[in-house]
N, C-alpha and C positions, 0 to 999 in steps of 0.2 A: 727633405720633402715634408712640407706641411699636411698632418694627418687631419681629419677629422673626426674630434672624438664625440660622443653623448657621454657625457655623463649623468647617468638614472642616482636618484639620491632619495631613498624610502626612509621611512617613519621610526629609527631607534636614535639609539642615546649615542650611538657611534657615528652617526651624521656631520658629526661635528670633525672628524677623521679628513672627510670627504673632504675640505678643503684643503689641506695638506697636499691628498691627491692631485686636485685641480691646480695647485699651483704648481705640480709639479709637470702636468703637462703643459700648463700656457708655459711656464720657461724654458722648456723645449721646443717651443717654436710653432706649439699644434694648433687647431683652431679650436674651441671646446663649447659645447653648447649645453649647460647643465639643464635637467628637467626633474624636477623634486616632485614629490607627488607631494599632496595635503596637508600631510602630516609630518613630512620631511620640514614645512615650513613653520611647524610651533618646535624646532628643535633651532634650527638655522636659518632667518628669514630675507627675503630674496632679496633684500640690498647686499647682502652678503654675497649671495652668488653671482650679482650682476658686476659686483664690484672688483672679483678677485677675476670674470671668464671677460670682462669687457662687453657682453652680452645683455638683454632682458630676459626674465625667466618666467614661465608660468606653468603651470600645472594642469588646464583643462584645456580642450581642443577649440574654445572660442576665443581667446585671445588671438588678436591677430589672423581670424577666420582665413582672410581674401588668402593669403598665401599657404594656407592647407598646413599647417604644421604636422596635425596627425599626421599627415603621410610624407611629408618631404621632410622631417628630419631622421626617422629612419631609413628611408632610399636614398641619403644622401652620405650618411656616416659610412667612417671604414673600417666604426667598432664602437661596439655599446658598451659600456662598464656602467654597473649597474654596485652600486657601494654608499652604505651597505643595502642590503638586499635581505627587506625582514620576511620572515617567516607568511605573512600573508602577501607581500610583494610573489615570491617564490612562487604560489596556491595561483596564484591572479595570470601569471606570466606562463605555469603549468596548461593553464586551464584556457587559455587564449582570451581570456576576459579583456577589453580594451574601455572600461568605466573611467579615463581618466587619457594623459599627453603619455606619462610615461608608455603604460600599458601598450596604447596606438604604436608606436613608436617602437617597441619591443615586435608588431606584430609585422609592422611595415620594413623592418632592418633587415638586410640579407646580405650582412656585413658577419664579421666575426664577433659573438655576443658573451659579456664575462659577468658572473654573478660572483659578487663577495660575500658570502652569506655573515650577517649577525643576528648572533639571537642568544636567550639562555639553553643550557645543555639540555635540558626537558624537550624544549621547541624545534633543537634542531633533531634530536633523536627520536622523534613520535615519528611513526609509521607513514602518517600522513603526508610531513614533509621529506620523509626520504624515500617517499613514491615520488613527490613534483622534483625532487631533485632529478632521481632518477629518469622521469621523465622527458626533464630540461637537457639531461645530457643525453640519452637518445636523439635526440632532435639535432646534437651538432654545439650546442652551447657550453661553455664551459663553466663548472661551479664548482670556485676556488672551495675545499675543507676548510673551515673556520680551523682560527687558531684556541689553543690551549691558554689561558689567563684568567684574569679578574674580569668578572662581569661586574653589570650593574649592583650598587650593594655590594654586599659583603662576601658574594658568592661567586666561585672560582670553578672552570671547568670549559670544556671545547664547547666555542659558539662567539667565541670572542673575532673581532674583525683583524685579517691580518695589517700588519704594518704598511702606512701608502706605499712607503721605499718599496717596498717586497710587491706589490701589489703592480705598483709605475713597472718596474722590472719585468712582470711576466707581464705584462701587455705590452709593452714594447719589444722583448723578446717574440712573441708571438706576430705582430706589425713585420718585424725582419723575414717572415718566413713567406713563402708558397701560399697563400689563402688556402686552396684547394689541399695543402698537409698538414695542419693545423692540428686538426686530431689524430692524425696516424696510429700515435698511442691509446686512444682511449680504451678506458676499461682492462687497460693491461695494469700488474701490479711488479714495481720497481724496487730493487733494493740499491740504494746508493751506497756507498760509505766516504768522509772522507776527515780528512784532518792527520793528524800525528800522534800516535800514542807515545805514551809516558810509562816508562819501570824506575818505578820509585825505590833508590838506595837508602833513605832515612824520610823522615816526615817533611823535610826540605829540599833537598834533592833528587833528581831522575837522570834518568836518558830517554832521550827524547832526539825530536828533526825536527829539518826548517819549514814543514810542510802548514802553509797556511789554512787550507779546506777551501782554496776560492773558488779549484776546477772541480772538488767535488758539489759544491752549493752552485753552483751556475751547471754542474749535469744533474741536478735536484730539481731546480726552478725552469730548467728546458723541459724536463719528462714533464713536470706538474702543467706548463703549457701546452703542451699537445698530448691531454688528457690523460695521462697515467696517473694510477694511483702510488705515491712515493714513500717509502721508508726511508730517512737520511740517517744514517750511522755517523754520529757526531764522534771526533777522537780531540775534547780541549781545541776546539773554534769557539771562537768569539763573537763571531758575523749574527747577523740577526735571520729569526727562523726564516726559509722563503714560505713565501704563500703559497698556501694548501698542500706544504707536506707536515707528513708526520714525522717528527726530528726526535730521535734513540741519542743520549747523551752517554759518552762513554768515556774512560782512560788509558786504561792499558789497554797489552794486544790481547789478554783472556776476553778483557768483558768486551772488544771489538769482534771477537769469535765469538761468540757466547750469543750476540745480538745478529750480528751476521748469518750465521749459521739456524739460528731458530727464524728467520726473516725469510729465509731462503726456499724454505718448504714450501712455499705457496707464492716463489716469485714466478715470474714469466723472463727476469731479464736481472742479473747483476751485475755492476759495476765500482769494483773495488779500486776508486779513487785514492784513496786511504792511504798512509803512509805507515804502515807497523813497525815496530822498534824489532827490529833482527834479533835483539840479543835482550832477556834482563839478566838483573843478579838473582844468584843463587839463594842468598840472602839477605833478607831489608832489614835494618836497624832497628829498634824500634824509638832510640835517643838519634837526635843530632850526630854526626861523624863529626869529633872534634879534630883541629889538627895537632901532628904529634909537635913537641917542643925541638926534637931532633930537627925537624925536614924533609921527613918521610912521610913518605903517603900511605894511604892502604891499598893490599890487594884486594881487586876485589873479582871476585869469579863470577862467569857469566855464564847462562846457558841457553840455548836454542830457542827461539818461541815456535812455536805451531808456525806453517807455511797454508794462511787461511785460502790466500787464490786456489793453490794445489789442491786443498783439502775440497773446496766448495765446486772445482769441476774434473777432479778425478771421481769420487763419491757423488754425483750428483742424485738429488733427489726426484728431481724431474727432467727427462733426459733431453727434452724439448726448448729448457730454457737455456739463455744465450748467456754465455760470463763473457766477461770485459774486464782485464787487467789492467794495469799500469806497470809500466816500468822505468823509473829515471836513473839513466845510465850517463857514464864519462866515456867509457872508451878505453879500452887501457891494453895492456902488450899483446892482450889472446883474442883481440878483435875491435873493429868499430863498434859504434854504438847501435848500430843494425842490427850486426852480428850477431851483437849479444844476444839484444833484441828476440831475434830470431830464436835462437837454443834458450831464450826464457819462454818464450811463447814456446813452443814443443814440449819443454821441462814442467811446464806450471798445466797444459793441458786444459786452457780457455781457449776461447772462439775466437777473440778480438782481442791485442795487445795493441797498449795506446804507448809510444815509445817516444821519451823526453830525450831529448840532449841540455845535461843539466850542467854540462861546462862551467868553471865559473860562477855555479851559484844561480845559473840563470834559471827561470819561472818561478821560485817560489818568492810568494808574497806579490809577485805582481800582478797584475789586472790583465796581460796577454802572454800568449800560452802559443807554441809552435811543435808540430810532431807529426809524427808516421802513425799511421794504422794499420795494424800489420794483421793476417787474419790466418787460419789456420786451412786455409783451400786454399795460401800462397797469395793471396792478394795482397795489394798493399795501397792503403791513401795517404798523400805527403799532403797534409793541412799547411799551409802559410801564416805566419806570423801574424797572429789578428786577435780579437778578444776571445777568452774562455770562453764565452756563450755560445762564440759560433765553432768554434772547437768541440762544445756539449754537444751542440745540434749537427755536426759532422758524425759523431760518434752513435747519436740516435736515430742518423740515417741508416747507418749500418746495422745498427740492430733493426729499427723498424724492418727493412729487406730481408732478412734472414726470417722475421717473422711472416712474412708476407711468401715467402719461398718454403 
């Protein structure tokens, strides 16, 4: 289905991003009608955008009067992205000011509306603009948290524009849903975790899994779409950050508890995506493990790690929020993979158990994901073979409900 997208393009040094974006909706098929305000065009000038949307572009509400643009390009869109989105774009679109095409168009859209904020960390942090943020999201709109990097110059710090990839992602994840559930989550705060920890045996080697972090970063980039505030509990992924979370970089199972666990005081909802290494060694080398000239190997003794599900909803901090496990099971002589299923969810003492059948090696690494939802009032939802995002977004059904009951 051909979307219609706006894309709003304001006045910083990240404007130049914006096209990345844009191409990535015309080659999906969308129809895209860029609206740059004034100053978006001494960064990127409008052959440019005529040339990558197939479109003409202009900035003020007299171009092209007879056909009302102020008002028929936002009552016509199915979503405004607005990238990046500076610190006085933010103030103007707060404030319902319509001095310009964008503006109108922001005031006139009653589509799903995404702000990507760029600015430097001064700008996004003042009071001022985290009242219009706040504002903006009262109102229904979403506005992505800048990412963490290099600003302009030499200066490093949150305000920086997330990646288009990450950006395309959550608007099209959002385009896939219910208009009307969009924000379900807003203003709720999420703790993710995902990836694979590592127990390091000498400065070269570990133990470790096959666990890629692709279901835990697509139930990251689902919450951050329907407005939750996200903590991603990174364990050694690779993927790039999604847009508007805040991503916790971690290795082993201590420092994934350690993150976890202090994250959790003040969640509303965790789901431990994550793949924790069961067992480390007792003790790490601190040389290389050479090997012996015999033939022999070394012993090497392991011991327990912490059981972080158990711990984060047996001890729970707040008795109100919802945990959400994982479990990837085979199956084996003392039960299906149901079964198991089932006496881990009772054992572990979460709300929600998300239950793989990992046969074979299947899901990790790949882009689609299949499973049961198993719940601890006996319900259960069997998800169909389809992409992780909507596997995320099946998952944050169940939680949204629990919070809504």
């Amino acid at each position: 289905m051909t979307v219609r997208v706006v894309l709003g393009v304001s006045g910083g040094i990240a404007a130049y991003k914006a096209c990345e974006l844009l191409r990535r909706f015309t080659e999906s098929g969308h129809d895209v009608t860029v609206v740059p305000t004034a100053s978006a065009l001494k960064f990127i000038g409008a052959p440019t955008w005529s040339a990558l949307s197939g479109k003409p572009v202009a900035t003020d509400v007299w171009t092209d009067v007879h056909a009302v643009p102020h008002v028929h390009i936002g009552q016509q869109a199915d979503v405004v992205v607005v990238a990046p989105a500076t610190a006085d774009l933010l103030a103007r679109a707060a404030h319902g000011l319509a001095d310009d095409l964008l503006t109108n168009t922001l005031l006139t859209a009653r589509c799903p509306v995404v702000f990507a904020p760029a600015m430097h960390t001064e700008m996004w942090e003042h009071p001022a603009t985290q009242a219009n943020v706040a504002t903006l999201r009262d109102r229904g709109a979403i506005v992505i948290e800048p990412a963490v990097g290099r600003l302009t110059g030499a200066d490093t710090g949150k305000g920086r524009l997330p990646e288009p990839a990450e950006i395309y992602e959550l608007v099209r994840g959002l385009l896939d849903r219910d208009p009307d559930m969009t924000q379900d989550l807003a203003g709720r705060k999420v703790v993710v975790s995902a990836g694979g920890t590592r127990e390091y045996l000498d400065p070269v080697r570990f133990l470790g899994n096959r666990s890629s972090g692709l279901q835990g970063y697509a139930l990251a980039r689902a919450a951050a779409s329907r407005g939750a505030h996200v903590t991603l509990v990174s364990a050694n992924v690779t993927l790039p950050d999604p847009a508007g979370v805040n991503v916790v970089r971690v290795e082993t199972t201590e420092q994934l508890r350690e993150a976890v666990v202090g994250a959790t005081a003040t969640a509303d909802a965790v789901v431990m995506a994550a793949a924790p290494a069961d067992f480390r060694p007792t003790a790490v080398s601190e040389a290389k493990i050479k090997k012996a000239d015999d033939g022999s190997a070394p012993a090497i003794e392991l011991a327990q790690n912490p059981d972080i599900l158990a711990e984060i909803s047996h001890d729970r901090v707040r008795e109100d929020a919802v945990i959400v496990g994982f479990a990837a099971e085979t199956g084996d002589a003392t039960g299906s993979v149901l079964d198991l299923g089932r006496a881990k969810l009772a054992r572990k003492g979460c709300d929600l158990l998300v239950v793989n059948d990992v046969s074979g090696g299947a899901v990790f690494g790949s882009a689609d994901n299949e499973a049961v939802v198993l719940a601890a009032d006996g319900g259960a939802v069997e998800v169909p073979r389809g992409s992780k995002t909507a596997l995320a977004h099946v998952i944050w059904d169940e939680v949204a409900r629990r919070f809504a009951g």
